[in-house]
PDB file of N, H, CA, C and O in Angstrom:
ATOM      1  N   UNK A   1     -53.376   8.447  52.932  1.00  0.00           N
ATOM      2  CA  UNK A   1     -53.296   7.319  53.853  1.00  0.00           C
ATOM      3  C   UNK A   1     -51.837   7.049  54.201  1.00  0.00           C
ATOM      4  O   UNK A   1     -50.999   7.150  53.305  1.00  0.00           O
ATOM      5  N   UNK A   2     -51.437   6.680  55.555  1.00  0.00           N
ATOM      6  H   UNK A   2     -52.117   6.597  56.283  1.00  0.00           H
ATOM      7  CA  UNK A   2     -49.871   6.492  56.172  1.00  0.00           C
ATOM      8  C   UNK A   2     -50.125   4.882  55.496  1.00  0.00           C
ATOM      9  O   UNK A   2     -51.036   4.106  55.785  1.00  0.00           O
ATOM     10  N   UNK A   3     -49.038   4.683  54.539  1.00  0.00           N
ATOM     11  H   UNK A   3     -48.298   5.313  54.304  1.00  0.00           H
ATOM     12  CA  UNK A   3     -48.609   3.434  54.346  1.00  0.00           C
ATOM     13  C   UNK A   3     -48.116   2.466  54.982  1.00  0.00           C
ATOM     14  O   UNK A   3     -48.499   1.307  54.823  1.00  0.00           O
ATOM     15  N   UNK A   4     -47.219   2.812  55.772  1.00  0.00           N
ATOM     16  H   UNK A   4     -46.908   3.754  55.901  1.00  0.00           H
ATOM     17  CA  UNK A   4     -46.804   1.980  57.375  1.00  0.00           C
ATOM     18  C   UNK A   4     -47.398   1.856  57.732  1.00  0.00           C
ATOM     19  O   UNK A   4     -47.303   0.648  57.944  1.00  0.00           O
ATOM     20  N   UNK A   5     -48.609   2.282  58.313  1.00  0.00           N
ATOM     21  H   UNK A   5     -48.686   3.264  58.140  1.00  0.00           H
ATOM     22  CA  UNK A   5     -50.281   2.106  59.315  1.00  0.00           C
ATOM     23  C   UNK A   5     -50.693   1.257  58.534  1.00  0.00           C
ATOM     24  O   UNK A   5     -50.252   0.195  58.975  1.00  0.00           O
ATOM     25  N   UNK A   6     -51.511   0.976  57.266  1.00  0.00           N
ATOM     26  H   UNK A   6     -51.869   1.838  56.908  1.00  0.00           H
ATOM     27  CA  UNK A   6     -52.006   0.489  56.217  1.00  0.00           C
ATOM     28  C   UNK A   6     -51.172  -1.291  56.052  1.00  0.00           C
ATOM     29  O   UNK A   6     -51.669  -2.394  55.825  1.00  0.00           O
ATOM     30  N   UNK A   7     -49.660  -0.817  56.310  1.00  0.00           N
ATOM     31  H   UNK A   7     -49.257   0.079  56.495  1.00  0.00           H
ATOM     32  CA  UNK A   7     -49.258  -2.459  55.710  1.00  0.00           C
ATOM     33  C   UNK A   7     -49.530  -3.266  57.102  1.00  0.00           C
ATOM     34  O   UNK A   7     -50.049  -4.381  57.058  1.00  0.00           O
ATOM     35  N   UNK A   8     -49.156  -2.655  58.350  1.00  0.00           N
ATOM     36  H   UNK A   8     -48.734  -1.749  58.385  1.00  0.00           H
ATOM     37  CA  UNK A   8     -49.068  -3.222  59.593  1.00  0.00           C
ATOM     38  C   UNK A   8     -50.960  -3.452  59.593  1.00  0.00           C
ATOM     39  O   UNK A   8     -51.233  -4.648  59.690  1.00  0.00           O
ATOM     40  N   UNK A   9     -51.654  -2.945  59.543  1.00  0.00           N
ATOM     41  H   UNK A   9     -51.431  -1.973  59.464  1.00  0.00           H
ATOM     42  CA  UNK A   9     -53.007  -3.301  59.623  1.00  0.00           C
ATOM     43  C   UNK A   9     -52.907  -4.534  58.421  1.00  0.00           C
ATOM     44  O   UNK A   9     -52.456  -5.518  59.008  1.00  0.00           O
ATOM     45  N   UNK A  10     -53.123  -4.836  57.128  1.00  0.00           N
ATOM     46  H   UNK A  10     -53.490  -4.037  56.652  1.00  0.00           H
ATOM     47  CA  UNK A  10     -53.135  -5.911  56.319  1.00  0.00           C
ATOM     48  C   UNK A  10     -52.538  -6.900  57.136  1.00  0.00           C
ATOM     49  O   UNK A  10     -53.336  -7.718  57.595  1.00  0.00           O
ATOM     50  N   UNK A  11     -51.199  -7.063  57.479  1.00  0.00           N
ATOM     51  H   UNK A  11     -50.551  -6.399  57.107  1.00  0.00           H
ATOM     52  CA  UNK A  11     -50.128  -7.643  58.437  1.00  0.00           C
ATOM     53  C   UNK A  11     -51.457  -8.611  59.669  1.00  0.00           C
ATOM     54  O   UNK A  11     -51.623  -9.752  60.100  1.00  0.00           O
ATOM     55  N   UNK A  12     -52.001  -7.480  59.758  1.00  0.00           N
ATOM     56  H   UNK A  12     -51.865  -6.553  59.408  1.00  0.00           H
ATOM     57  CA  UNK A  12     -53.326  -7.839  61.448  1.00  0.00           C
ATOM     58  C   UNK A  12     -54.380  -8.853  60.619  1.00  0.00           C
ATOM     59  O   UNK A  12     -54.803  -9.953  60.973  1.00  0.00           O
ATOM     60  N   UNK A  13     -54.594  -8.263  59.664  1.00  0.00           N
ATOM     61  H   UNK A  13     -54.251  -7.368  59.377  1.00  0.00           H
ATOM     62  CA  UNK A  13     -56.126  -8.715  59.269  1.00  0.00           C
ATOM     63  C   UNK A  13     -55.929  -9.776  58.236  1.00  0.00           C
ATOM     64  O   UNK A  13     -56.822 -10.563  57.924  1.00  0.00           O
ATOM     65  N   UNK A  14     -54.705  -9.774  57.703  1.00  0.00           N
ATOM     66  H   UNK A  14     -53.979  -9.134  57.957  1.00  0.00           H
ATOM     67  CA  UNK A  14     -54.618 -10.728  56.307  1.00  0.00           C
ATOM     68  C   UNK A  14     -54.912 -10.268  55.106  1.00  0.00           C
ATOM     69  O   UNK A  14     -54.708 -11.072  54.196  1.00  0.00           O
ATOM     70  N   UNK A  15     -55.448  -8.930  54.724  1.00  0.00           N
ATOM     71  H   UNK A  15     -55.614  -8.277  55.463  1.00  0.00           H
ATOM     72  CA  UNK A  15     -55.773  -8.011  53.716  1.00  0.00           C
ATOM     73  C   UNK A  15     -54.719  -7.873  53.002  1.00  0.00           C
ATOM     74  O   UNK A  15     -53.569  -7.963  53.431  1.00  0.00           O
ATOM     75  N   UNK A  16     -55.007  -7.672  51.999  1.00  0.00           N
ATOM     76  H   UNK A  16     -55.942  -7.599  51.650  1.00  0.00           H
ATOM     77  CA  UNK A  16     -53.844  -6.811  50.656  1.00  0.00           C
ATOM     78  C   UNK A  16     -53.649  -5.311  51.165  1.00  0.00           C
ATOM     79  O   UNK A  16     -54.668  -4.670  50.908  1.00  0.00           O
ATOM     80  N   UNK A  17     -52.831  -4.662  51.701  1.00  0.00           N
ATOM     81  H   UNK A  17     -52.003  -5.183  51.909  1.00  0.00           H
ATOM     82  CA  UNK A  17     -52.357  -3.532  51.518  1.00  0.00           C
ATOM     83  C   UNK A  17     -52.828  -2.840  50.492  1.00  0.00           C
ATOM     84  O   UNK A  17     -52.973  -3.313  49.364  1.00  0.00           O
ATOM     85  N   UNK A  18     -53.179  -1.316  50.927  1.00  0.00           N
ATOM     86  H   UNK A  18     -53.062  -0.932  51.843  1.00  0.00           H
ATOM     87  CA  UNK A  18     -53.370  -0.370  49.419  1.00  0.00           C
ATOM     88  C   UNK A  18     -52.195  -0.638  48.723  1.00  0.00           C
ATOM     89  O   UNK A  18     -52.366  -1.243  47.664  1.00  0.00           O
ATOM     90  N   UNK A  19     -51.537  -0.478  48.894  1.00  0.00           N
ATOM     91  H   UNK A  19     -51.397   0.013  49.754  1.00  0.00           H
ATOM     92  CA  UNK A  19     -50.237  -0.478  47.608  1.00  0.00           C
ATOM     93  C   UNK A  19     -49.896  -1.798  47.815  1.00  0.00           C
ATOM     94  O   UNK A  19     -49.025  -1.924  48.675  1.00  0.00           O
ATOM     95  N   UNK A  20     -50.325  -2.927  47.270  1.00  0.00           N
ATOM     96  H   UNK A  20     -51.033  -2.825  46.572  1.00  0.00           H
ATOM     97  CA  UNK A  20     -49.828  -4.525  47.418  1.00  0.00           C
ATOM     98  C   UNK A  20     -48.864  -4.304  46.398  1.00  0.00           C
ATOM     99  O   UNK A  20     -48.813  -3.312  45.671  1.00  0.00           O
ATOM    100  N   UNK A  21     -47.887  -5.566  46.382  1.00  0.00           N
ATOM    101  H   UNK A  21     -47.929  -6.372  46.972  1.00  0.00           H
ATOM    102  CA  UNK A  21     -46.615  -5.645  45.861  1.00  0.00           C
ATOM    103  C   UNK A  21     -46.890  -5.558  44.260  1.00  0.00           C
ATOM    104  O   UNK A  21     -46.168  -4.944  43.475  1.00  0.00           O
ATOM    105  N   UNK A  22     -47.489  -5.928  44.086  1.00  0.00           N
ATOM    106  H   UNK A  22     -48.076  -6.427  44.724  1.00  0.00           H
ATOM    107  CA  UNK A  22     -47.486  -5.790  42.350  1.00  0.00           C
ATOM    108  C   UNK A  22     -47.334  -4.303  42.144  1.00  0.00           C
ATOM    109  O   UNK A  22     -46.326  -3.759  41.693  1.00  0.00           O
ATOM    110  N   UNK A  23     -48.758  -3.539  42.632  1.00  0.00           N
ATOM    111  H   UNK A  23     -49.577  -3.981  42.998  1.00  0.00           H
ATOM    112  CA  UNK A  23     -48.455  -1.929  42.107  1.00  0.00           C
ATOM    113  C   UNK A  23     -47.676  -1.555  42.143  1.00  0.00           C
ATOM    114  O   UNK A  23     -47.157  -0.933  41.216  1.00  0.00           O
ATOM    115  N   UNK A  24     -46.866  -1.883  43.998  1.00  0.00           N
ATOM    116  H   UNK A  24     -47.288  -2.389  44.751  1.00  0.00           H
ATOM    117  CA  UNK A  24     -45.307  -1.099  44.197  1.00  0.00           C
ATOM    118  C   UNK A  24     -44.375  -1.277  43.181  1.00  0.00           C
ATOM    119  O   UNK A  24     -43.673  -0.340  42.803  1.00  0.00           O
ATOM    120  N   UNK A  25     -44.271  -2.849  42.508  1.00  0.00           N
ATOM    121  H   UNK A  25     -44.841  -3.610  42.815  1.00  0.00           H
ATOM    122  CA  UNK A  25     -42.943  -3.116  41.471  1.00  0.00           C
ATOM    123  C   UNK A  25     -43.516  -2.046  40.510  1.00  0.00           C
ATOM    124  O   UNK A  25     -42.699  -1.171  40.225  1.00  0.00           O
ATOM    125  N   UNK A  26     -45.012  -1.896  39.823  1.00  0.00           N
ATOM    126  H   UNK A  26     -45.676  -2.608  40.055  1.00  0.00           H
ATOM    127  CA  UNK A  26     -45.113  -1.346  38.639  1.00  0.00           C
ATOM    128  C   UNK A  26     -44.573  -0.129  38.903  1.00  0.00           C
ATOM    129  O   UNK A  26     -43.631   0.279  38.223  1.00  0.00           O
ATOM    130  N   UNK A  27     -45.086   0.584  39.896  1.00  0.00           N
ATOM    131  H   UNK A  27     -45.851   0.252  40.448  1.00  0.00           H
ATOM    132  CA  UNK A  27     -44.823   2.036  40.508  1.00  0.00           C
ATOM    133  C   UNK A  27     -43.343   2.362  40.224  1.00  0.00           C
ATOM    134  O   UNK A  27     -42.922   3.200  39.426  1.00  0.00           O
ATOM    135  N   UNK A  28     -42.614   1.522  41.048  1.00  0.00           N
ATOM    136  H   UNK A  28     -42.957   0.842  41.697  1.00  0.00           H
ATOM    137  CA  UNK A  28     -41.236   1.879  40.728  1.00  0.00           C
ATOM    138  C   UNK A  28     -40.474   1.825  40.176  1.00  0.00           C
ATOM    139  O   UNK A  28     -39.446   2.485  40.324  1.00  0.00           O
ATOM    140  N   UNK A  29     -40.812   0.561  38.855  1.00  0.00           N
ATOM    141  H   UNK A  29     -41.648   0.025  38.734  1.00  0.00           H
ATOM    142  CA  UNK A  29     -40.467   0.707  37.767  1.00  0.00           C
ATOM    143  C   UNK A  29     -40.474   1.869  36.049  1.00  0.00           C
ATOM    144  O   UNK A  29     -39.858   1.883  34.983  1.00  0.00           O
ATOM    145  N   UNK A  30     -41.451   2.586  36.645  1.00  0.00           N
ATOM    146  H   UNK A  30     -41.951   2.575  37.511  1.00  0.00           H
ATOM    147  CA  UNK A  30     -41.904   3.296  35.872  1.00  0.00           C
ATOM    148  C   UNK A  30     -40.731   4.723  36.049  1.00  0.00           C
ATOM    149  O   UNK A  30     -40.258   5.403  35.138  1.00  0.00           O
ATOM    150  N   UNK A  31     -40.486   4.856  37.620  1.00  0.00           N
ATOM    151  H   UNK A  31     -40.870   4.303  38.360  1.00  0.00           H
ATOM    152  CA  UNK A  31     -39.562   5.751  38.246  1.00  0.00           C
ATOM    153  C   UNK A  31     -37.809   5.338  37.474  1.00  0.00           C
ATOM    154  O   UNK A  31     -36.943   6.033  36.944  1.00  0.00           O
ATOM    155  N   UNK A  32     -37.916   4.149  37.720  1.00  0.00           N
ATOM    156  H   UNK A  32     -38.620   3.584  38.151  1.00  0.00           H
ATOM    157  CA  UNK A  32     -36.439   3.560  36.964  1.00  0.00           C
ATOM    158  C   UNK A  32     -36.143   4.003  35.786  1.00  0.00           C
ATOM    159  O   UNK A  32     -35.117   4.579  35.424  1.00  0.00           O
ATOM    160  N   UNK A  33     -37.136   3.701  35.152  1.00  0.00           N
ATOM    161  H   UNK A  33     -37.970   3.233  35.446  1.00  0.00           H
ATOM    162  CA  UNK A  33     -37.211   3.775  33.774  1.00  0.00           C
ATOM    163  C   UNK A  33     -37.201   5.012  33.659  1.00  0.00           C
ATOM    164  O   UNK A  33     -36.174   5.572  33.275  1.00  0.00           O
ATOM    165  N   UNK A  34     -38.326   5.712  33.960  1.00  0.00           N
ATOM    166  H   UNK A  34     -39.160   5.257  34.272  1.00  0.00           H
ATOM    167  CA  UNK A  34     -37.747   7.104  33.771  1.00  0.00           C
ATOM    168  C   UNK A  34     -36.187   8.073  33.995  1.00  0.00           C
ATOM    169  O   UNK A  34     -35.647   8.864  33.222  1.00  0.00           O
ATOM    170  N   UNK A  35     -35.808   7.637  35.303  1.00  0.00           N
ATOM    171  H   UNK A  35     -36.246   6.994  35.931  1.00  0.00           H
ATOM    172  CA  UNK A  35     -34.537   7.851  35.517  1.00  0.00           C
ATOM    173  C   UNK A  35     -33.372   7.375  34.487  1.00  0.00           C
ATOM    174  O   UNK A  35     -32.351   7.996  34.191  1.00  0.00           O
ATOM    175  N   UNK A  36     -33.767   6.205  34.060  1.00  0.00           N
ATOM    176  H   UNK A  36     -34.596   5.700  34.301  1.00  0.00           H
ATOM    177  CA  UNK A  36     -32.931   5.467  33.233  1.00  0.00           C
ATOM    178  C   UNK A  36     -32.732   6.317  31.457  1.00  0.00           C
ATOM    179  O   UNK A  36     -31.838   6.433  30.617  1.00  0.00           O
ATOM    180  N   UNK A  37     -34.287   6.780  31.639  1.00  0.00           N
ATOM    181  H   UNK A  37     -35.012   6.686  32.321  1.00  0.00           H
ATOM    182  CA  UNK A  37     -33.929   7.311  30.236  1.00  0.00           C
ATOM    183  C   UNK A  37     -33.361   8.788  30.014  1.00  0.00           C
ATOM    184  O   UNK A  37     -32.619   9.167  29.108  1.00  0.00           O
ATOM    185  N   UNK A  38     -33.776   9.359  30.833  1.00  0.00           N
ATOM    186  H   UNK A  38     -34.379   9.051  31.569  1.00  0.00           H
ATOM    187  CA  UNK A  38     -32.755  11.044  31.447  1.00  0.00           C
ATOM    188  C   UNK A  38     -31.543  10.505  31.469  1.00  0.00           C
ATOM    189  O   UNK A  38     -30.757  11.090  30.724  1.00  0.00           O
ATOM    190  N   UNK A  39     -31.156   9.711  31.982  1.00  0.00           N
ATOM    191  H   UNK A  39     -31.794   9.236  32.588  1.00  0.00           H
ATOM    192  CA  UNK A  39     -29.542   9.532  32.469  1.00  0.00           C
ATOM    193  C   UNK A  39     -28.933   9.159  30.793  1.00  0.00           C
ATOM    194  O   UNK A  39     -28.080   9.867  30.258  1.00  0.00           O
ATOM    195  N   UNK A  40     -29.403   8.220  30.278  1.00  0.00           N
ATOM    196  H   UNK A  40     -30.096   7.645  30.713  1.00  0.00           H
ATOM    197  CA  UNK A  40     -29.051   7.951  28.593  1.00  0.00           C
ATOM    198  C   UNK A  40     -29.467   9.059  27.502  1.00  0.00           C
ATOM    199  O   UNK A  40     -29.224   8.810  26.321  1.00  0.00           O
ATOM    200  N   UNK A  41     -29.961  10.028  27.781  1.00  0.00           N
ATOM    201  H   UNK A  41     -30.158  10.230  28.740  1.00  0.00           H
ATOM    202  CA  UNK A  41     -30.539  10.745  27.052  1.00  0.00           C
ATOM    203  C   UNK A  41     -31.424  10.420  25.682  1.00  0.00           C
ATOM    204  O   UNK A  41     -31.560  10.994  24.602  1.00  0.00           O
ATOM    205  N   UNK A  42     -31.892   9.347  26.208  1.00  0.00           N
ATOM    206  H   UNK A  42     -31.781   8.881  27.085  1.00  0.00           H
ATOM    207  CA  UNK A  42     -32.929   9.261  24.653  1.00  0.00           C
ATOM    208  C   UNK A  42     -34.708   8.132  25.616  1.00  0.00           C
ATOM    209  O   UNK A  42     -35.085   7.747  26.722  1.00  0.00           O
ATOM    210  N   UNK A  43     -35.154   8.132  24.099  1.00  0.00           N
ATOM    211  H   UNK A  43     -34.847   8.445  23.201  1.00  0.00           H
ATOM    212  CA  UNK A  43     -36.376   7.452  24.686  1.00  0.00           C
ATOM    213  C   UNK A  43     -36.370   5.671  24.925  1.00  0.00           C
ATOM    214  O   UNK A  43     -35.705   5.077  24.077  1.00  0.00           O
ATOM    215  N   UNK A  44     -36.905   4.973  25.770  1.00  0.00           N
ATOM    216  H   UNK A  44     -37.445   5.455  26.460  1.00  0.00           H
ATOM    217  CA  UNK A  44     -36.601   3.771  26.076  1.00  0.00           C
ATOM    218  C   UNK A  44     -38.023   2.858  25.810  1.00  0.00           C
ATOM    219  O   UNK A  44     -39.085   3.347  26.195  1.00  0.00           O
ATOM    220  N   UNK A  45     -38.019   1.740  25.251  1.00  0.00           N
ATOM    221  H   UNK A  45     -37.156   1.343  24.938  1.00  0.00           H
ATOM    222  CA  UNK A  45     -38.927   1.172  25.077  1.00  0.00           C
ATOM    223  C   UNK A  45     -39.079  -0.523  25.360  1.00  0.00           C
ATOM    224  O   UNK A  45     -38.663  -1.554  24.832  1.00  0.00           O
ATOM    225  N   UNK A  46     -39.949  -0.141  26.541  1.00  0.00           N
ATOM    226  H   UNK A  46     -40.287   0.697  26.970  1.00  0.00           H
ATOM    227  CA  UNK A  46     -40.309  -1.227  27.779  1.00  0.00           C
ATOM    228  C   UNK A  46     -40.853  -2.528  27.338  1.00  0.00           C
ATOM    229  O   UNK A  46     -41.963  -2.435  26.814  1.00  0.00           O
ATOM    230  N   UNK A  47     -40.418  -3.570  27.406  1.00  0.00           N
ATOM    231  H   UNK A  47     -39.516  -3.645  27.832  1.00  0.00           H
ATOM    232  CA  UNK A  47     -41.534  -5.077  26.866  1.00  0.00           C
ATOM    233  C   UNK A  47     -42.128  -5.113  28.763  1.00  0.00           C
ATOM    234  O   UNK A  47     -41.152  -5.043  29.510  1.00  0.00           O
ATOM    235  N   UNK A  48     -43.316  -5.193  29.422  1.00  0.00           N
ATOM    236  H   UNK A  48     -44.109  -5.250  28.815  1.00  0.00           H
ATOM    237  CA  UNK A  48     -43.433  -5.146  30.790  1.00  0.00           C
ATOM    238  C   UNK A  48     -43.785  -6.919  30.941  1.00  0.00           C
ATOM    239  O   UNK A  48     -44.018  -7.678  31.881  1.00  0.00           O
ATOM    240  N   UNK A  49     -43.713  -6.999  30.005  1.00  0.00           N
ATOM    241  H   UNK A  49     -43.523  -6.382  29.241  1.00  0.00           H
ATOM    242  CA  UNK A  49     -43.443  -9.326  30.356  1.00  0.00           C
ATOM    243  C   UNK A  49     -42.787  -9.597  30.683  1.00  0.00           C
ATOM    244  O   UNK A  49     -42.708 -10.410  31.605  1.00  0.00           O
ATOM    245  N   UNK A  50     -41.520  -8.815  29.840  1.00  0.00           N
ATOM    246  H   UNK A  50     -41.584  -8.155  29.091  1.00  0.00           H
ATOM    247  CA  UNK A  50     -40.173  -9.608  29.710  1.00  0.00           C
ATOM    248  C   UNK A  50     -39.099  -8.542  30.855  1.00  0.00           C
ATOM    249  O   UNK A  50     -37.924  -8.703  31.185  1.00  0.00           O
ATOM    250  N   UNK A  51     -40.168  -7.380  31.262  1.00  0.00           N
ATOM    251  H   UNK A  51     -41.122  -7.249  30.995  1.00  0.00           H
ATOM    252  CA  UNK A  51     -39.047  -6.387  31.873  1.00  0.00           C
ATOM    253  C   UNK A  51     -37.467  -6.510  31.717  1.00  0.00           C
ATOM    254  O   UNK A  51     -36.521  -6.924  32.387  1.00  0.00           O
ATOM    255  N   UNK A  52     -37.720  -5.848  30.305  1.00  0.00           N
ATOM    256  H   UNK A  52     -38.488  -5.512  29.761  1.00  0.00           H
ATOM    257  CA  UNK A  52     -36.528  -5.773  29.671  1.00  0.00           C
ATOM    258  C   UNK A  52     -36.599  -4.897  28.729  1.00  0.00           C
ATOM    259  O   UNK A  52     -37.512  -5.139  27.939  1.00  0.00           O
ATOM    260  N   UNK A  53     -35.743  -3.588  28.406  1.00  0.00           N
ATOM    261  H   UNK A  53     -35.001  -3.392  29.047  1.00  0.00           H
ATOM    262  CA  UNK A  53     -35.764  -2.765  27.681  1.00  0.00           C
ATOM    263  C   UNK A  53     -35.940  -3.213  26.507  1.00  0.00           C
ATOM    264  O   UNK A  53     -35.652  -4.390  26.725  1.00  0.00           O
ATOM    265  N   UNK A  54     -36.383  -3.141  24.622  1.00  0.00           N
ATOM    266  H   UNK A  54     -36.617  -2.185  24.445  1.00  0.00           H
ATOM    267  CA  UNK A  54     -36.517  -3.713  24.077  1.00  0.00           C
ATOM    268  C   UNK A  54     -35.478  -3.102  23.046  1.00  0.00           C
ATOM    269  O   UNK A  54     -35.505  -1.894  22.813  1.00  0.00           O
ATOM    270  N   UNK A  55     -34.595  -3.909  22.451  1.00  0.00           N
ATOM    271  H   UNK A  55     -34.572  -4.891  22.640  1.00  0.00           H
ATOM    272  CA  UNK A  55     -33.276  -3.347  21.337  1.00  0.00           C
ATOM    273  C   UNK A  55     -32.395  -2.316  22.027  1.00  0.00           C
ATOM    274  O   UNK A  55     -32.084  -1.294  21.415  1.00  0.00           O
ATOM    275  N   UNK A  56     -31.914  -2.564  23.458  1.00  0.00           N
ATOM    276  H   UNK A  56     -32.167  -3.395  23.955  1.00  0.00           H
ATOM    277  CA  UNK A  56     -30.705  -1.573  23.753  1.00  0.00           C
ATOM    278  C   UNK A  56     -30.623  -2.133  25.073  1.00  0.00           C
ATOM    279  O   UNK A  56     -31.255  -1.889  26.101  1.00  0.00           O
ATOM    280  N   UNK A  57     -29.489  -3.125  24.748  1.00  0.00           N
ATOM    281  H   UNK A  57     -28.976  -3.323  23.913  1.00  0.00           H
ATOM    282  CA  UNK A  57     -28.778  -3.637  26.148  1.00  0.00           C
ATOM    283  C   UNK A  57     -27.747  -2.872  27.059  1.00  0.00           C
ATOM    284  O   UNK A  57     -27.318  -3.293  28.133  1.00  0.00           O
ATOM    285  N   UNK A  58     -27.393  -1.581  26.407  1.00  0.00           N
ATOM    286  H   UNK A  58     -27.742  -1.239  25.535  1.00  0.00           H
ATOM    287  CA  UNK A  58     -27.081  -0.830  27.828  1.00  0.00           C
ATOM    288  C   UNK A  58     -27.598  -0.298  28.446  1.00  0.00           C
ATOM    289  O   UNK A  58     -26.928   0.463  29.145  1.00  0.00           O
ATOM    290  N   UNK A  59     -29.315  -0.290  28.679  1.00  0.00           N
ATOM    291  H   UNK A  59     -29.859  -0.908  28.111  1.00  0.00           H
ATOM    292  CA  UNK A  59     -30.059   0.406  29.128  1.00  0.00           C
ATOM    293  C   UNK A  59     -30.229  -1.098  30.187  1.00  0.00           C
ATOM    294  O   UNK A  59     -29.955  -1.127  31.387  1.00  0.00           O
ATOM    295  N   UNK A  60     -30.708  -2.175  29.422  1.00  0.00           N
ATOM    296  H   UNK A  60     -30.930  -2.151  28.447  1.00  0.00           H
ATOM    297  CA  UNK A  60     -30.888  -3.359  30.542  1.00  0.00           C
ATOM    298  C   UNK A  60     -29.949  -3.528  31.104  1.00  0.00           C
ATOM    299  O   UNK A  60     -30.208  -3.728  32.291  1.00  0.00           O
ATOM    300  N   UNK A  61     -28.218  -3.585  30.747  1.00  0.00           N
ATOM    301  H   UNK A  61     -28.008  -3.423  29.783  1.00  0.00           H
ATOM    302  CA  UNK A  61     -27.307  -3.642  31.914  1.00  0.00           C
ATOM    303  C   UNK A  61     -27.493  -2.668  32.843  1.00  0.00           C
ATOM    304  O   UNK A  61     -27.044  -2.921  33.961  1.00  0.00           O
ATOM    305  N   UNK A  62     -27.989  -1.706  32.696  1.00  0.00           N
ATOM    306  H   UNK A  62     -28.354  -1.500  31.788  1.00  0.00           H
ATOM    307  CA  UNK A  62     -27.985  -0.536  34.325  1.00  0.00           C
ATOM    308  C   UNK A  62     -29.497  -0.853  34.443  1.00  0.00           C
ATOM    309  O   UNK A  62     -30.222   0.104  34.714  1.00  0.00           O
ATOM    310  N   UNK A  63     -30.055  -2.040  34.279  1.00  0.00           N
ATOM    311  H   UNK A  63     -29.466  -2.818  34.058  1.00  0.00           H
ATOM    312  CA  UNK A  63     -31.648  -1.998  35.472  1.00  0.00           C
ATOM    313  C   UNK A  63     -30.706  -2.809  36.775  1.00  0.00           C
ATOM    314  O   UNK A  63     -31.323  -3.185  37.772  1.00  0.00           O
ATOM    315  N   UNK A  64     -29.498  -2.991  36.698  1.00  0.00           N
ATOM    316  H   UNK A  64     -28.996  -2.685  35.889  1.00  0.00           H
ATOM    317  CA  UNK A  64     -29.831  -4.043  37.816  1.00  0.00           C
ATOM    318  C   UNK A  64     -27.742  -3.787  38.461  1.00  0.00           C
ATOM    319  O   UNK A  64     -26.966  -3.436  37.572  1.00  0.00           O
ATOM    320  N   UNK A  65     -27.177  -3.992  39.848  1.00  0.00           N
ATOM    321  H   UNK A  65     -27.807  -4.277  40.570  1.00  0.00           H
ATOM    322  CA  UNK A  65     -25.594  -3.755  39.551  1.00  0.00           C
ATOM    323  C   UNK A  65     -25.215  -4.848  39.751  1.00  0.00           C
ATOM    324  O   UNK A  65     -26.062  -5.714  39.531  1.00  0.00           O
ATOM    325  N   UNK A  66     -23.846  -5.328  40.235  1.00  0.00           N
ATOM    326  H   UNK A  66     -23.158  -4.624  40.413  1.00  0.00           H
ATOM    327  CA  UNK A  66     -23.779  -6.482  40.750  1.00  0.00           C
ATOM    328  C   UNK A  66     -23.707  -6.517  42.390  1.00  0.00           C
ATOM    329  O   UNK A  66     -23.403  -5.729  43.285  1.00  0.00           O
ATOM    330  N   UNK A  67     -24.188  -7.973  42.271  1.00  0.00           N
ATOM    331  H   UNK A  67     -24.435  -8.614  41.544  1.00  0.00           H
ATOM    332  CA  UNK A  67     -24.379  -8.234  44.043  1.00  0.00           C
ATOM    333  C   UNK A  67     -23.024  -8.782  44.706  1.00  0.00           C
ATOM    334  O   UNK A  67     -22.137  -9.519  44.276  1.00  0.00           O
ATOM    335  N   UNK A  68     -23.262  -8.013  46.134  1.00  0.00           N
ATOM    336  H   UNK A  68     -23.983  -7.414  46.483  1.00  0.00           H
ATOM    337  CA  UNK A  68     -21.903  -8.416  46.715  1.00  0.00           C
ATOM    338  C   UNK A  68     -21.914  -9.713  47.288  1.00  0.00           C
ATOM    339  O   UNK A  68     -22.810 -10.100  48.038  1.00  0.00           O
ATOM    340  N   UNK A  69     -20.961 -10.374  46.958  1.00  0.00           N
ATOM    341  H   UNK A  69     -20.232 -10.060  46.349  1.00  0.00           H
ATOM    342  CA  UNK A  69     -20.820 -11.500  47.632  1.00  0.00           C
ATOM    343  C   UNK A  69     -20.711 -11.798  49.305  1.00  0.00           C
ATOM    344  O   UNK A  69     -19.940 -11.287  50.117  1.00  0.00           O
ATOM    345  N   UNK A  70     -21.833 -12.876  49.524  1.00  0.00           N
ATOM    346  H   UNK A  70     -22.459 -13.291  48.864  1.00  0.00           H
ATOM    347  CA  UNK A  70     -21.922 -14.014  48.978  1.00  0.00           C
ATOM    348  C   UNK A  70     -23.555 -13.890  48.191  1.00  0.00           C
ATOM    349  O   UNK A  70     -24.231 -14.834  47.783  1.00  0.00           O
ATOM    350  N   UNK A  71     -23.757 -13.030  48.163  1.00  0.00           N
ATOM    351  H   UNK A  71     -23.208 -12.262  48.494  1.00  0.00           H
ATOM    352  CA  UNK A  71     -25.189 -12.878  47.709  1.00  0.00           C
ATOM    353  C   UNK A  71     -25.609 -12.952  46.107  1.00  0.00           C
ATOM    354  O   UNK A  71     -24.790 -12.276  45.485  1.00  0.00           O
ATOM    355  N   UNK A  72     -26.238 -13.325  45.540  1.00  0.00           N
ATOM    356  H   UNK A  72     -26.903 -13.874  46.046  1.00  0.00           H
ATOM    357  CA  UNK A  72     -26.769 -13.750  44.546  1.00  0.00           C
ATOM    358  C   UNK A  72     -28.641 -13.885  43.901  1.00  0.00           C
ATOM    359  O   UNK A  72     -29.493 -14.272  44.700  1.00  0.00           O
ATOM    360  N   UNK A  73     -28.986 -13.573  42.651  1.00  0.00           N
ATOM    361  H   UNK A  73     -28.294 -13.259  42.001  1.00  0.00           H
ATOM    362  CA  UNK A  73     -30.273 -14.355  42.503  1.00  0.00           C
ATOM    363  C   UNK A  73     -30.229 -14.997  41.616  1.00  0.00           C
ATOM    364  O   UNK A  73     -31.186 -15.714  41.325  1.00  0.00           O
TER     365      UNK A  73
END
C-alpha cells in the first residue's frame, strides 16, 4: 500500500491511517535502537514506558541532539 495515498485518504475520511502514529514511533524506534546499539557495540536494554535505555546513560544521551535555537521541547 502507497502510504502517502493512505494518509491523504484518512486526512478525507477521518480514519486512522495504516501506519497511525503510535506504530510509526514504535517502528522507528526499534530502528534507533538498533542503530544505537551497532554504533556502541554492545546490547541495549529498552524500559518502552519510560523510553529510556535502562543502566547506560550514554546510550540515552545519543537518543536525542541538541536543538537549535530558538527551538526547544
Amino acid at each position: 500500500m502507497n502510504h502517502k495515498v493512505d494518509w491523504f485518504e484518512a486526512i478525507r475520511t477521518g480514519r486512522k491511517p495504516i501506519m497511525d502514529i503510535e506504530a510509526g514511533h514504535r517502528a522507528s524506534t526499534l530502528c534507533i535502537l538498533g542503530n544505537l546499539s551497532y554504533r556502541l557495540g554492545r546490547k541495549l536494554r529498552w524500559d518502552g514506558r519510560t523510553e529510556r535505555v535502562v543502566g547506560d546513560e550514554e546510550a540515552n544521551r545519543l537518543l536525542s541532539r541538541p536543538h537549535r535555537y530558538p527551538y526547544c521541547l
